[in-house]
C-alpha positions as CSV (number, residue, x, y, z in Angstrom):
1,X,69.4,102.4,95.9
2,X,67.0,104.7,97.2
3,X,68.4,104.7,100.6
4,X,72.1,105.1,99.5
5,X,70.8,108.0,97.5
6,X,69.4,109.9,100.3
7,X,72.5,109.0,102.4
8,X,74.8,110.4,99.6
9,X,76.1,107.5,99.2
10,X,75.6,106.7,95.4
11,X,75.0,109.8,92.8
12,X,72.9,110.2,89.9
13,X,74.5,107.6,87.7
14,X,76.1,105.5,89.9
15,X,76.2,102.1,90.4
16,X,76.8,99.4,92.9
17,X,77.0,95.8,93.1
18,X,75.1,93.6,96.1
19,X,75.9,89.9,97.3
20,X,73.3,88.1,98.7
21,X,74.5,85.5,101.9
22,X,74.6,82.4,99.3
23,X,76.7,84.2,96.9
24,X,74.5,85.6,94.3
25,X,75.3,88.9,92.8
26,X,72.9,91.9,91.5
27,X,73.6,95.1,90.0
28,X,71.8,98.6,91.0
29,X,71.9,101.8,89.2
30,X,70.3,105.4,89.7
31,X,69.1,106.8,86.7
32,X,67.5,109.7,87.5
33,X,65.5,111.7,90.0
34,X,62.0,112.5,89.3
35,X,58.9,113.9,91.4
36,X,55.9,111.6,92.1
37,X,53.1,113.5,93.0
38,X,55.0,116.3,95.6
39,X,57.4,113.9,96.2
40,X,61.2,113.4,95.2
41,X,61.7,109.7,93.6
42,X,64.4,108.4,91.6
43,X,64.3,105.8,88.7
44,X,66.4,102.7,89.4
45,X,67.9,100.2,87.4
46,X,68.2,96.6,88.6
47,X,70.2,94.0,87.1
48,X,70.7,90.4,88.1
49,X,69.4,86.7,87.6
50,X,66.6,85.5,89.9
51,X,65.5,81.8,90.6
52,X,62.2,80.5,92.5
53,X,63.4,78.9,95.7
54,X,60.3,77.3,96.6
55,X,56.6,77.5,96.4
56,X,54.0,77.7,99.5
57,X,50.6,76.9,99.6
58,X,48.5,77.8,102.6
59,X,44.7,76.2,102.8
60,X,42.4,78.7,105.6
61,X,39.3,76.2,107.5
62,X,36.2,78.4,106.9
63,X,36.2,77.9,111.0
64,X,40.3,79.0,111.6
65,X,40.4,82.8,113.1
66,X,44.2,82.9,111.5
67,X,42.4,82.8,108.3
68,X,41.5,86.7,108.9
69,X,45.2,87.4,109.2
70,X,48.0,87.1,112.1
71,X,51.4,89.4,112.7
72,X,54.6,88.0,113.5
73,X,57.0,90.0,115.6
């Protein structure tokens, strides 16, 4: 919403609906535009259902450098 607001592409008040690649469906709204700190912001308004798709669990070796962090590119 934010970025189709400072295209121009959805107004104050506006509203658009977005389709995930399986199909699922949420709903987005600007409600207003606001100022946080000296910046502009807006207020948004999502809409939707959300389910957990899985859960991970990663376990660090006191001795494994990864443990500090790694970047993917």
């Amino acid at each position: 919403m934010v970025a189709q607001f400072a295209r121009g592409q959805v107004a104050i008040g506006g509203t658009r609906q977005f389709e995930s690649f399986a199909g699922s469906t949420f709903i987005g709204s600007v409600v207003r535009k606001t100022q946080d700190g000296n910046h502009d912001a807006i207020i948004a308004r999502v809409a939707g259902r959300a389910c957990y798709s899985g859960k991970s669990e990663f376990i660090v070796e006191p001795d494994d450098d990864l443990g500090q962090g790694f970047l993917l590119r």
